[in-house]
Short mmCIF file of the C-alpha atoms (twelve columns), coordinates in Angstrom:
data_MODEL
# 
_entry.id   MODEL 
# 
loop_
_atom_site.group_PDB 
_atom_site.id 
_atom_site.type_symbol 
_atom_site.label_atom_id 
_atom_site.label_alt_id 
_atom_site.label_comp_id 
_atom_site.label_asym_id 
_atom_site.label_seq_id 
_atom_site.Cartn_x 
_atom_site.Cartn_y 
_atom_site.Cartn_z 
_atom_site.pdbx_PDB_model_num 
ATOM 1  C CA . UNK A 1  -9.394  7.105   -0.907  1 
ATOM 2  C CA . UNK A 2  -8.571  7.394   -4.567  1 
ATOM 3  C CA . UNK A 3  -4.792  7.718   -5.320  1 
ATOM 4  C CA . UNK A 4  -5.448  9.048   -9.088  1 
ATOM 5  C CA . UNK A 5  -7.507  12.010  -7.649  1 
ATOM 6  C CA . UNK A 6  -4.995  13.684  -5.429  1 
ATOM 7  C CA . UNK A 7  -2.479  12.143  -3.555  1 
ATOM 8  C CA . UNK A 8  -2.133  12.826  0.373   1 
ATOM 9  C CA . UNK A 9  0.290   14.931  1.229   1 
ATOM 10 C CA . UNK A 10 3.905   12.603  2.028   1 
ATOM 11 C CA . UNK A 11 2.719   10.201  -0.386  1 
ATOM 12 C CA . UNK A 12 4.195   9.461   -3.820  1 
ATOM 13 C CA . UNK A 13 2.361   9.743   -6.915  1 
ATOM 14 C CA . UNK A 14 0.945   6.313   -8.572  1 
ATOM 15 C CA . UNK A 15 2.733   7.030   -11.756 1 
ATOM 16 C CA . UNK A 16 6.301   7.330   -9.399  1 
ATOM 17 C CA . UNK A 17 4.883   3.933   -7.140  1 
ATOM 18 C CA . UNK A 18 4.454   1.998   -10.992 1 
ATOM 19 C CA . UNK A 19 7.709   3.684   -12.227 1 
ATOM 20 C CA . UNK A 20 9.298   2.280   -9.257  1 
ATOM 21 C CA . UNK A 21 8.142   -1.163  -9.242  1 
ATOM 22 C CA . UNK A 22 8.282   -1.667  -13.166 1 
ATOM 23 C CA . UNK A 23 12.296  -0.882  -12.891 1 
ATOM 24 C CA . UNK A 24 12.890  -3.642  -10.256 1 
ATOM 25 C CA . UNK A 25 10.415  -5.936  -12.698 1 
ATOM 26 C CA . UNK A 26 7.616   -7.084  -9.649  1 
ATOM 27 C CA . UNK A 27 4.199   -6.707  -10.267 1 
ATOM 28 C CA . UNK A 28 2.796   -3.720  -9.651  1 
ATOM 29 C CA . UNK A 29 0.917   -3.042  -6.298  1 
ATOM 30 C CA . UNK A 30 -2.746  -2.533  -7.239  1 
ATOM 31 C CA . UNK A 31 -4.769  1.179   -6.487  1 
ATOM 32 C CA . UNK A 32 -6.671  -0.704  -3.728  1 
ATOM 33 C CA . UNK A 33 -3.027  -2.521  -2.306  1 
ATOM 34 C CA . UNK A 34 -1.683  1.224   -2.269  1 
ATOM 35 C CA . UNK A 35 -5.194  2.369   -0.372  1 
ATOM 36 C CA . UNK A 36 -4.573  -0.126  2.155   1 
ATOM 37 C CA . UNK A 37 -0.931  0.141   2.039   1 
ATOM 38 C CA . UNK A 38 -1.342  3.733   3.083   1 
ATOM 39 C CA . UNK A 39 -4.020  3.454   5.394   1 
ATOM 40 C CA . UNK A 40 -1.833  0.823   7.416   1 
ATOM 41 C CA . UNK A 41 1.130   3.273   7.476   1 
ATOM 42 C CA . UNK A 42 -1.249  5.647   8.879   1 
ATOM 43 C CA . UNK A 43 -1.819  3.246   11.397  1 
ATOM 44 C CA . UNK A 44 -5.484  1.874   10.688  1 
ATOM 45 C CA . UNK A 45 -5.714  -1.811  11.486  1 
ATOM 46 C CA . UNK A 46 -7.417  -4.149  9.048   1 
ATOM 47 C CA . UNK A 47 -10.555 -3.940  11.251  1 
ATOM 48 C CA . UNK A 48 -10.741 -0.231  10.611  1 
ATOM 49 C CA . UNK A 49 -9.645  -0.502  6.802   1 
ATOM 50 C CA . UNK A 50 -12.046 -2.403  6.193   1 
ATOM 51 C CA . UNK A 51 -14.700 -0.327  7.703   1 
ATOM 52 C CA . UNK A 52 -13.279 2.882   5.860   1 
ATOM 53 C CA . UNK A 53 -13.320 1.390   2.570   1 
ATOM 54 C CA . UNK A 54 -16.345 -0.164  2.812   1 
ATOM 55 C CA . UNK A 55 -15.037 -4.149  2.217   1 
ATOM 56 C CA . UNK A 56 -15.268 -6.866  3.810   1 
ATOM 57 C CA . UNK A 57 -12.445 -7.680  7.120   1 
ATOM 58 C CA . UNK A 58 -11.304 -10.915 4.589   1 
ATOM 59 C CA . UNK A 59 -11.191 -9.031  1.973   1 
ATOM 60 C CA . UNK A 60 -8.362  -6.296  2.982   1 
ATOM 61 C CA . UNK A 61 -7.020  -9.098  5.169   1 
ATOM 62 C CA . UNK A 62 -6.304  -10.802 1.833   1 
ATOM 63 C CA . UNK A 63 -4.678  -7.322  0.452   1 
ATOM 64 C CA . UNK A 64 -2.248  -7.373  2.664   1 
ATOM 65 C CA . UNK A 65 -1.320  -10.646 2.250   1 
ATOM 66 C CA . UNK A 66 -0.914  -9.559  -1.504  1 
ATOM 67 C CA . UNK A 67 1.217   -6.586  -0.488  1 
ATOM 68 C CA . UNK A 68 3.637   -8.602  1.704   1 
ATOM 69 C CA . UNK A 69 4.229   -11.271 -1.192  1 
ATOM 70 C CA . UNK A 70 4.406   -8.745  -4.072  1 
ATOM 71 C CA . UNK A 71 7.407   -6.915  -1.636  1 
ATOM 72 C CA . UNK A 72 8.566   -10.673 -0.858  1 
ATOM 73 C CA . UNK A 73 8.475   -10.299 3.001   1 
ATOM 74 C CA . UNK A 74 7.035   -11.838 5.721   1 
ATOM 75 C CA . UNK A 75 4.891   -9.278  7.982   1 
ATOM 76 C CA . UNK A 76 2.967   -5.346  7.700   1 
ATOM 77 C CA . UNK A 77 6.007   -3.802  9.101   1 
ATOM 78 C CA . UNK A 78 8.461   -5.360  6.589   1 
ATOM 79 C CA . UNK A 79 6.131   -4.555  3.462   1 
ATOM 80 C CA . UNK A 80 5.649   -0.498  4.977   1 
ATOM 81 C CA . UNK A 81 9.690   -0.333  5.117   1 
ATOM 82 C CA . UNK A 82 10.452  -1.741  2.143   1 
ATOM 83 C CA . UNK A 83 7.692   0.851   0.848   1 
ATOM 84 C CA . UNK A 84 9.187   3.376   2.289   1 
ATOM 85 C CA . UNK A 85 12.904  2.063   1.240   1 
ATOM 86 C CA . UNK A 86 11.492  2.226   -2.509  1 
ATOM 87 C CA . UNK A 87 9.449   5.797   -1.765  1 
ATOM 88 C CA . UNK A 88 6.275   4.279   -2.844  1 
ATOM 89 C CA . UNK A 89 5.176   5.980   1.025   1 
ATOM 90 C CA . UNK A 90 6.989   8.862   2.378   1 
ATOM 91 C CA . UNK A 91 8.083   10.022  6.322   1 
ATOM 92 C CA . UNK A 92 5.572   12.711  7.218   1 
# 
């Protein structure tokens, strides 16, 4: 998946997703968080990410620990609401 190609259809643009985290002053989410972050939403587990992408299991294991600290919660389904919440992801 590459985000600055095309984006999948229900899924914000990277230049919104960095908009939207530069107003509320976090760090941004990295391409490869928002691959991941939108792979889990689609309902891949990290197993299956990691497959897909070609990476190691630790690897996206330690993305997601990256995505739920940079959204400052404490599990997947927190970090994909508050995504969702901030329209990074969109409802299908």
């Amino acid at each position: 998946i590459d985000l600055f190609k095309q984006n999948p259809p229900g899924y914000a643009s990277v230049s919104r997703v960095l908009d939207a985290w530069s107003m509320r002053k976090r760090q941004p989410l990295t391409p490869r968080e928002l691959d991941v972050l939108q792979l889990l939403w689609q309902g891949f587990t990290t197993r299956q990410i990691a497959k897909k992408l070609h990476r190691n299991f630790n690897t996206i294991a330690m993305h997601r620990q990256h995505i739920s600290k940079k959204f400052g919660v404490n599990s997947t389904a927190a970090a994909l609401r508050s995504a969702m919440a901030q329209g990074i992801i969109l409802k299908p």
